[in-house]
C-alpha positions as a Markdown table, in Angstrom:
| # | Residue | x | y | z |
|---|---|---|---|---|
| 1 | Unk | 37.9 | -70.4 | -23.1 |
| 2 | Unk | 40.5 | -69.3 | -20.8 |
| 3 | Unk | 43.0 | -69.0 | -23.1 |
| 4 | Unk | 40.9 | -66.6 | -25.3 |
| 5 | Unk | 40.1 | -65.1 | -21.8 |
| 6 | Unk | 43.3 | -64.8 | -21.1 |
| 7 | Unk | 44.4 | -62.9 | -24.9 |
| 8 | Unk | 41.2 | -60.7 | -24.4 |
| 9 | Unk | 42.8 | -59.2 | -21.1 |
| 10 | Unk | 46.4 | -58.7 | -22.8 |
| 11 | Unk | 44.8 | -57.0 | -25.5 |
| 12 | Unk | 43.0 | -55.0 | -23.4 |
| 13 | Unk | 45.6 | -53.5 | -21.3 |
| 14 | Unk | 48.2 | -53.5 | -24.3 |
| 15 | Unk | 45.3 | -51.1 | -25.9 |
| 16 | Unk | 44.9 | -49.2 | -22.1 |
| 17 | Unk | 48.7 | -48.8 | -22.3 |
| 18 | Unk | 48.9 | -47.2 | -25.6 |
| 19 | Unk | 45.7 | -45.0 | -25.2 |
| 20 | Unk | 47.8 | -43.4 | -22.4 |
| 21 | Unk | 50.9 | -42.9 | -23.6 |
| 22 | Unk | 48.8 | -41.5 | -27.1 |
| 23 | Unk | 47.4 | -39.3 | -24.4 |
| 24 | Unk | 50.4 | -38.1 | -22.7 |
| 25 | Unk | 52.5 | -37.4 | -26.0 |
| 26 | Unk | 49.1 | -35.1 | -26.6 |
| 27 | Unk | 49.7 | -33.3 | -24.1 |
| 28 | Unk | 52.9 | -33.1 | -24.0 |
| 29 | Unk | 52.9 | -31.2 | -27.7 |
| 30 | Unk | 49.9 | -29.4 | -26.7 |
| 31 | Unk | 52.0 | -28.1 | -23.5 |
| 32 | Unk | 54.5 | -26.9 | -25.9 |
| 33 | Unk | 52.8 | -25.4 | -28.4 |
| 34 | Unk | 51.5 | -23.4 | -25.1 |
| 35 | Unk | 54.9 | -22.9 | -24.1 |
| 36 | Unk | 55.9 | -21.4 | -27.2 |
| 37 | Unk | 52.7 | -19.4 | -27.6 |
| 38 | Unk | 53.3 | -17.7 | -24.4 |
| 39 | Unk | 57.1 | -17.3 | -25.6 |
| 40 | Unk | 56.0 | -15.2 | -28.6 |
| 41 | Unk | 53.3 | -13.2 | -27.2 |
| 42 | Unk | 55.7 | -12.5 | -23.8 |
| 43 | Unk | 58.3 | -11.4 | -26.9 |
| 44 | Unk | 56.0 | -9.2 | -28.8 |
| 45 | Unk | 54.6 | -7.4 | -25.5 |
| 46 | Unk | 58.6 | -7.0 | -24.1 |
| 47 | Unk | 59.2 | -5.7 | -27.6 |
| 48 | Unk | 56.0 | -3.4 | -27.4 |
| 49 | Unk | 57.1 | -2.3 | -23.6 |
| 50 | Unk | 60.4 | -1.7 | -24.9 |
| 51 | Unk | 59.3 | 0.9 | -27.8 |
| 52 | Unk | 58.1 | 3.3 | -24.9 |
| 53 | Unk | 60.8 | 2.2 | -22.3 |
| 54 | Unk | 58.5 | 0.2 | -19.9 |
| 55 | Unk | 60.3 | -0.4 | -16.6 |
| 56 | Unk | 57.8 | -2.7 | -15.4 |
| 57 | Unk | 58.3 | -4.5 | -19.1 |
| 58 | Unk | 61.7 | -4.7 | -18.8 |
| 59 | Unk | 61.7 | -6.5 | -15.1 |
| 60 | Unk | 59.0 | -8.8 | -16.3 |
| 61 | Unk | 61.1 | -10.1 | -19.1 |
| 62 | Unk | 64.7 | -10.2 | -17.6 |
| 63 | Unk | 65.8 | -12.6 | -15.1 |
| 64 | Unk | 67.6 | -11.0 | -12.2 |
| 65 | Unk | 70.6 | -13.2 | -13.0 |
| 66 | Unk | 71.0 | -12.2 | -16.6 |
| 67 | Unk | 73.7 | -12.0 | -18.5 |
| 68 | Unk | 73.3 | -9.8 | -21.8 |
| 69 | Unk | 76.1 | -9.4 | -24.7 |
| 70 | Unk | 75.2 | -6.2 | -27.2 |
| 71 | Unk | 76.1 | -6.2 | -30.3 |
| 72 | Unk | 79.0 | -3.7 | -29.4 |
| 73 | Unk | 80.3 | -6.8 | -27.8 |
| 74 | Unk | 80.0 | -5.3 | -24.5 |
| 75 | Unk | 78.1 | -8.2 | -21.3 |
| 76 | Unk | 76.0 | -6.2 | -18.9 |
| 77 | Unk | 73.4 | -7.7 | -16.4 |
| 78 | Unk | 70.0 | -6.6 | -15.5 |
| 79 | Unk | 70.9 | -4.2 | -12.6 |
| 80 | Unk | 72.6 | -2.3 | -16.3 |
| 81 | Unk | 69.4 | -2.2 | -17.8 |
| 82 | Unk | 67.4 | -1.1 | -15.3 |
| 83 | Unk | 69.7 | 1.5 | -14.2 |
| 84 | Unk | 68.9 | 3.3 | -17.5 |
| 85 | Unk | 65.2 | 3.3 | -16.8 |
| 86 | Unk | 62.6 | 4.8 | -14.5 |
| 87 | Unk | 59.7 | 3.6 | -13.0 |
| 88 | Unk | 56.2 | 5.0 | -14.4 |
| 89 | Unk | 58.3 | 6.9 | -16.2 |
| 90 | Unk | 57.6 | 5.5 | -20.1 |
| 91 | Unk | 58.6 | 7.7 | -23.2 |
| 92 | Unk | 56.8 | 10.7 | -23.7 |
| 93 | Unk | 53.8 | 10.7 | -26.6 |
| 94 | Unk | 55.1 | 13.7 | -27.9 |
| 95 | Unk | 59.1 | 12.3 | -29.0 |
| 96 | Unk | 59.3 | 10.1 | -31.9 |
| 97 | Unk | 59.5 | 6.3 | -30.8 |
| 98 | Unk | 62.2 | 3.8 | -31.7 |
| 99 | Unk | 59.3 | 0.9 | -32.7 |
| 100 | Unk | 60.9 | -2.3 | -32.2 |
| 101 | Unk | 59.8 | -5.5 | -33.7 |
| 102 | Unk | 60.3 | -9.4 | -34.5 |
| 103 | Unk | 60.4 | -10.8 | -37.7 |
| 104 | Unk | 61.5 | -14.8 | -38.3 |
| 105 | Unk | 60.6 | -15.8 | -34.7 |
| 106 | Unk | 61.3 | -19.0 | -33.7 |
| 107 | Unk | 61.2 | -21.1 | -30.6 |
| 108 | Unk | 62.8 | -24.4 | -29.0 |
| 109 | Unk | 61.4 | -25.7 | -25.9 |
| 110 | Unk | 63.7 | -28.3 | -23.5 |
| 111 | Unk | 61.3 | -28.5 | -20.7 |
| 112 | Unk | 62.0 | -25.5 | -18.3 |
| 113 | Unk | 64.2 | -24.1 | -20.8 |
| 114 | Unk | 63.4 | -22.3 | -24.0 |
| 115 | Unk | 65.5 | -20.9 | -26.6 |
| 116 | Unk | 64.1 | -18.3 | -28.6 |
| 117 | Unk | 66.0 | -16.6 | -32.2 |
| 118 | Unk | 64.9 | -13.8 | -33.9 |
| 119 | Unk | 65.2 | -11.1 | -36.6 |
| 120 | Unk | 64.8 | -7.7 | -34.4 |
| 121 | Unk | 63.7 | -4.9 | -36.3 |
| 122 | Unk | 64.3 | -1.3 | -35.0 |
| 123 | Unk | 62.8 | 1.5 | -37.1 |
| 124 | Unk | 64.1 | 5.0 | -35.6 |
| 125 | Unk | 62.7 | 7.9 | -36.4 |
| 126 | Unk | 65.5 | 10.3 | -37.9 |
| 127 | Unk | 65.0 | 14.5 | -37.4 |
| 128 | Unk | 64.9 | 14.7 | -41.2 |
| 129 | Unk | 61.6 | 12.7 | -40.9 |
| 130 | Unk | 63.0 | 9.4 | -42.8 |
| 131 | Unk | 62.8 | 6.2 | -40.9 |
| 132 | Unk | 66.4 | 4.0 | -40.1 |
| 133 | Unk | 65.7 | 0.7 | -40.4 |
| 134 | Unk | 68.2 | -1.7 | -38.3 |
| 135 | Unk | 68.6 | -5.7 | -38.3 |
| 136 | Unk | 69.4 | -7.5 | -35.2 |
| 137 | Unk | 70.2 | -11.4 | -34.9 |
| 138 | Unk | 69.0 | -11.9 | -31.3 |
| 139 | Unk | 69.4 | -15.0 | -29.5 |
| 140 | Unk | 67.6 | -15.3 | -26.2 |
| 141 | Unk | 67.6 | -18.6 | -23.8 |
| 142 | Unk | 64.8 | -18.6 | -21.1 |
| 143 | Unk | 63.7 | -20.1 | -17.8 |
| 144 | Unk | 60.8 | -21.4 | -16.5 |
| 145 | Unk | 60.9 | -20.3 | -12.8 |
| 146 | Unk | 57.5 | -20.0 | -10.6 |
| 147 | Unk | 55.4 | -20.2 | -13.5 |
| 148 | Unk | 56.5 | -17.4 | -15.5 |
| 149 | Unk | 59.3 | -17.4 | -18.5 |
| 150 | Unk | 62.2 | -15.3 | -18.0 |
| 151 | Unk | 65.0 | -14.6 | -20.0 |
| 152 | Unk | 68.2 | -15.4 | -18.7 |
| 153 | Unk | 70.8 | -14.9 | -21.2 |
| 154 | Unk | 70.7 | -12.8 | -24.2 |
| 155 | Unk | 73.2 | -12.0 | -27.5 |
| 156 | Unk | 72.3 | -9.5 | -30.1 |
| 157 | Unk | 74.1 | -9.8 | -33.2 |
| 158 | Unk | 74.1 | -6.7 | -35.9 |
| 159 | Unk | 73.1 | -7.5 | -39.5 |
| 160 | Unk | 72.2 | -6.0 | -42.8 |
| 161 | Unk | 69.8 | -8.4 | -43.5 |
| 162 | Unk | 66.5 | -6.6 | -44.9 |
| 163 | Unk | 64.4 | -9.7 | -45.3 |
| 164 | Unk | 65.1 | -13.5 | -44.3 |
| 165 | Unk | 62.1 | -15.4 | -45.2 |
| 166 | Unk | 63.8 | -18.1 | -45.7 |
| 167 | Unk | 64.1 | -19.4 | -42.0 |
């Protein structure tokens, strides 16, 4: 009887263990998923913001310590970026809008770190009334500091690529 006793109790907290860990590898995908949610919406609103010039967009998204490499080649920081905008002062309804957009989003989460590669789309309005359509590669690696995801370094990459459905 004691032995049986005994097997009942191993069993029992061999079956506790792995209920927990089961548990905690739950949550643990489920935090991700959330992580990358928030990563794609945060990406689609900064894109949004970015259409119209959004200053207060702009300083959401960026870290203050980030390092950004166009795809001139040319590394500028934040204080770059925000130089070229003004405060409450988004695009005017009026001019035609640069509408940007993300196409082939994908995201890698390593705990407080996220890496996040896209297809940027930028459709500009021409005078003519015809509609340019460029192709970024952008590469974006953020930072989860206080809560909030920030990105903290940046490289945009130019390409001719129309449609990449095949990531």
């Amino acid at each position: 009887m004691y032995i049986q006793l005994s097997m009942f109790k191993k069993s029992l907290s061999f079956f506790l263990i792995l209920f927990l860990f089961a548990a905690k590898t739950a949550t643990a995908q489920q935090n991700c998923s959330t992580h990358e949610d928030i990563l794609v919406q945060l990406l689609h609103d900064f894109l949004a913001g970015a259409s119209v010039n959004d200053y207060d967009m702009h300083d959401r998204f960026w870290a203050d310590d980030l390092i950004y490499t166009g795809s001139n080649g040319e590394r500028i920081f934040k204080s770059d970026i925000m130089s070229g905008l003004s405060r409450g002062a988004a695009q005017l309804p009026d001019e035609p809008l640069t509408i940007y957009t993300a196409e082939d989003v994908q995201v890698k989460i390593y705990e407080h770190a996220a890496v996040v590669a896209f297809r940027l789309v930028a459709e500009i309005p021409l005078e003519s009334g015809e509609i340019d359509i460029l192709n970024f590669y952008n590469t974006g690696t953020f930072i989860l500091r206080d809560g909030k995801w920030r990105a903290v370094a940046w490289q945009a990459t130019r390409t001719e690529v129309q449609n990449t459905s095949d990531f």
